[in-house]
C-alpha positions in Angstrom: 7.3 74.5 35.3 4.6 72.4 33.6 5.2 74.7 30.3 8.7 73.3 30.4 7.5 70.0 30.9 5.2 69.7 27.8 7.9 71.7 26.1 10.0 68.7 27.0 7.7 66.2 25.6 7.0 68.1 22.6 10.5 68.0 21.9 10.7 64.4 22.5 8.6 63.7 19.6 10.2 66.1 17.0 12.3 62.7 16.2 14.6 62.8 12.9 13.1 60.7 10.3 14.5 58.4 8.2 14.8 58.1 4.0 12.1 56.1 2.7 14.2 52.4 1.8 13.7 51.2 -1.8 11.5 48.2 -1.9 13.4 45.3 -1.8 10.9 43.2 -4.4 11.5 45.5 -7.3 15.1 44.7 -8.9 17.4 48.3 -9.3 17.4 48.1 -13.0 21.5 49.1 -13.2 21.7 49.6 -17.0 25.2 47.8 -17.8 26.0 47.3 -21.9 27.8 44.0 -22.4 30.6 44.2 -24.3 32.4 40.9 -25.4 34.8 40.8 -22.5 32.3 40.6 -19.8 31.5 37.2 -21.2 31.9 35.5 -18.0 29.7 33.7 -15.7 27.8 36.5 -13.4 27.3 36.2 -9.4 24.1 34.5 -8.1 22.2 36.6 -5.6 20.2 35.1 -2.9 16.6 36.6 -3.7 15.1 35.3 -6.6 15.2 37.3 -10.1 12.1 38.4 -11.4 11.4 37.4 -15.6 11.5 41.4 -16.3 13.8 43.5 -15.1 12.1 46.4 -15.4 9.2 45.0 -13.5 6.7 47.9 -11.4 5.6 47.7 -8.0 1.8 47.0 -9.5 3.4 44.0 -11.8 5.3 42.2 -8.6 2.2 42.9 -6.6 0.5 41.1 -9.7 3.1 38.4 -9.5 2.6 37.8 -5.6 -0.8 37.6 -5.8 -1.0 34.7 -8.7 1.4 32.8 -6.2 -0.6 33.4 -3.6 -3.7 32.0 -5.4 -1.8 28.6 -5.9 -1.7 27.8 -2.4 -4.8 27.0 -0.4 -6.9 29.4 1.5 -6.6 30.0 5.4 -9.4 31.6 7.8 -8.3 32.3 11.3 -10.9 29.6 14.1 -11.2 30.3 17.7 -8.0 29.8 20.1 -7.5 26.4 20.9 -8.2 25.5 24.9 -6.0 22.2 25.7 -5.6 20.4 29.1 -2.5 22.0 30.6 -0.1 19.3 30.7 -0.8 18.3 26.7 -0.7 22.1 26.1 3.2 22.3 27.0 4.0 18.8 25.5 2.3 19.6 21.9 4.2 23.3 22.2 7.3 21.4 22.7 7.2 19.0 20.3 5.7 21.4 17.9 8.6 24.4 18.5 11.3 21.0 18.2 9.9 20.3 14.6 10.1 24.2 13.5 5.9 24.3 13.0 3.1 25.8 14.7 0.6 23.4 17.2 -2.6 25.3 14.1 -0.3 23.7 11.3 0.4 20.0 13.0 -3.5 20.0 13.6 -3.9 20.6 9.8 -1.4 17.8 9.0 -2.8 15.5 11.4 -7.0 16.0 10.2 -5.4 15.3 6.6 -4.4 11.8 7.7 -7.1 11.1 10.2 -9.6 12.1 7.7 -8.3 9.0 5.0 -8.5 6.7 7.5 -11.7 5.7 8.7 -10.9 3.2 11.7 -8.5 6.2 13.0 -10.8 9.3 12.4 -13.4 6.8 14.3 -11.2 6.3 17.5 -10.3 9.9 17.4 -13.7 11.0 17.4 -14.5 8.9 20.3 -11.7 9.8 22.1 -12.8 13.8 21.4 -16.5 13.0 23.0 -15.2 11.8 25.9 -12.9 14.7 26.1 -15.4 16.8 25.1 -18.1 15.1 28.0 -15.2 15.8 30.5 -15.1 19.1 29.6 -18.8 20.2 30.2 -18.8 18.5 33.4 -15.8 20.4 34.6 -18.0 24.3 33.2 -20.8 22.4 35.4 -19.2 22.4 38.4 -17.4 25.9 38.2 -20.3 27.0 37.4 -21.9 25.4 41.3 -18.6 26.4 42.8 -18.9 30.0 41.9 -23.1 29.6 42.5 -22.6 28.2 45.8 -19.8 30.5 47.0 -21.6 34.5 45.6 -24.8 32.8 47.7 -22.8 32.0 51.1 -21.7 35.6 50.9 
């Protein structure tokens, strides 16, 4: 009985596999001679054409890449912990505006950061957040003391 059931499982993982696709960033070239009656204005097509038609994988790569270096650089920073309340209302009003609570943080240091008199209040608004904070890990940190030592 268990030969037929690892038979079984065997079998389930003999799956059919699928063509490789084309990739979808290389144009097909589709060699078409123009002759003068084909003159006429031709259909747009929603991705973007590349300046050579002919273009390899290694020259699109080439092309993505000097894009990419046009645009500034990111690094991934520890998650974010937010009080509870302010979590769901900045998610909300993030997920409204299409963008991601990492990216309005971005936007919003850009403009804090040219105005002095706001980046100040800011910053003493963090501290006492950040004060808050440490006293809460404080007393946790008694609670859980306290109750492993009444045990």
């Amino acid at each position: 009985m268990s030969d037929n059931v690892l038979n079984q499982l065997r079998n389930k993982r003999n799956r059919p596999t699928v063509e490789p696709r084309q990739d979808a960033l290389v144009p097909k070239v589709q060699p078409e001679p123009q002759t003068e009656e084909q003159n006429s204005p031709q259909e747009t097509s929603p991705v973007p054409a590349t300046d050579n038609p002919t273009a390899t994988p290694a020259d699109t790569i080439a092309e993505l890449q000097a894009e990419l270096e046009k645009y500034p650089e990111t690094r991934r920073h520890s998650a974010i912990v937010l009080e509870k309340d302010l979590d769901q209302e900045l998610t909300r009003f993030c997920k409204d505006r299409g963008i991601t609570v990492e990216v309005f943080l971005e936007a919003a240091w850009t403009f804090a950061n040219a105005d002095n008199a706001l980046l100040e209040k800011i910053t003493t608004e963090a501290k006492r957040r950040y004060d808050q904070r440490k006293r809460v890990g404080q007393i946790k940190r008694l609670i859980t003391m306290l109750s492993n030592s009444a045990k």
